[in-house]
C-alpha positions as CSV (number, residue, x, y, z in Angstrom):
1,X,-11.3,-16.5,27.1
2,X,-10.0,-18.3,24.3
3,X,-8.2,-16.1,21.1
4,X,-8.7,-16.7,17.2
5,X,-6.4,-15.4,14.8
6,X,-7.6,-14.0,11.7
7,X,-5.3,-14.9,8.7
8,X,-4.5,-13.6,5.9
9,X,-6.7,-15.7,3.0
10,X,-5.7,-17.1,-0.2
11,X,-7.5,-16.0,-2.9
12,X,-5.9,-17.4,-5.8
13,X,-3.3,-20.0,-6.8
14,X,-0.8,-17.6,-7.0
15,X,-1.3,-15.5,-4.3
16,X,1.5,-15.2,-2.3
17,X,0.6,-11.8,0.1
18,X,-2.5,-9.5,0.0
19,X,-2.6,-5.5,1.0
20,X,-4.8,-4.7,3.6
21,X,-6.8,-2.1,2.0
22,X,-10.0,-1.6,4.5
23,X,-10.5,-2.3,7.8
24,X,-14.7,-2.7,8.6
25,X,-14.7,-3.4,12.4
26,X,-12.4,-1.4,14.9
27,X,-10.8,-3.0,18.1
28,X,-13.3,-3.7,21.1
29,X,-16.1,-4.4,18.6
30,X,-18.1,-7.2,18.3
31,X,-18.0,-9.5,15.5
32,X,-19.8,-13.0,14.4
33,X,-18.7,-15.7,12.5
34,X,-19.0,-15.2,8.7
35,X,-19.1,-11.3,8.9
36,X,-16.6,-9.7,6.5
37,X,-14.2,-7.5,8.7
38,X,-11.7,-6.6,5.9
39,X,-10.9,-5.9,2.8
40,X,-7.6,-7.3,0.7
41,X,-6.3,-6.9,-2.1
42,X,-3.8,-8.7,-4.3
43,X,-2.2,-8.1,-7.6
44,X,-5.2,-9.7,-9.6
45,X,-8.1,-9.7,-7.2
46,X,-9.8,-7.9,-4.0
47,X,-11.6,-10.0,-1.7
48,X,-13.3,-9.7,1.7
49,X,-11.8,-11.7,5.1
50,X,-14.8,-12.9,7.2
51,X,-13.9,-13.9,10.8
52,X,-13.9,-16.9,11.6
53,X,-15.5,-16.8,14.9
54,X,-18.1,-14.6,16.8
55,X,-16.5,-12.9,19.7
56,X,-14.6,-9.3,20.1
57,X,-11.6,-8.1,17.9
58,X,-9.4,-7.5,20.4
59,X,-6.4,-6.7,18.6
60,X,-5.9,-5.5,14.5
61,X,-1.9,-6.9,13.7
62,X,-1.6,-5.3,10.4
63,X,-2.4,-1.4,9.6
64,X,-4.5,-0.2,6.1
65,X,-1.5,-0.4,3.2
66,X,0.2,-3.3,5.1
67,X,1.4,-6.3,2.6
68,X,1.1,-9.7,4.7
69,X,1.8,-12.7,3.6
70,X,-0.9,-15.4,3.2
71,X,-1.4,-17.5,6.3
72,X,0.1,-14.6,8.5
73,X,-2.4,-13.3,11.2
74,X,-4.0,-10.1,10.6
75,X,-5.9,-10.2,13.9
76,X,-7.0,-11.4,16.9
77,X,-11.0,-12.4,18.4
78,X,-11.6,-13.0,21.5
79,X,-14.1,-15.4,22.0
80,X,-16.6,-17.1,25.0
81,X,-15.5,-20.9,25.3
């Protein structure tokens, strides 16, 4: 099985890190491409992370009130090759 990391999105020119503030799937559930799976916020905006592959979320890296840095994974989906 191949793995997809989930990062963390830009949502604005300045964005530098975004606060995980909502977590919509749990670990072991299935997810498709496009389905929003989070929620983030940053200091001027709150956005939704879709995944970017349809397969199981295997693994959440970052916990609800977590700042990450943008481009950092957030998670991991397993997916069928």
């Amino acid at each position: 099985m191949k793995k997809v990391n989930v990062i963390m999105p830009k949502f604005g020119l300045t964005m530098t890190k975004g606060t995980i503030v909502e977590w919509k799937k749990k670990v072991g559930e299935r997810v498709e491409k496009g389905e929003v799976i989070a929620t983030v916020e940053s200091e001027k905006i709150t956005g939704e992370v879709e995944s970017p592959a349809s397969g199981i979320l295997v693994e959440i890296l970052h916990d609800v009130g977590d700042e990450v840095p943008i481009g950092e994974p957030i998670a991991i989906i397993e997916v069928e090759e």
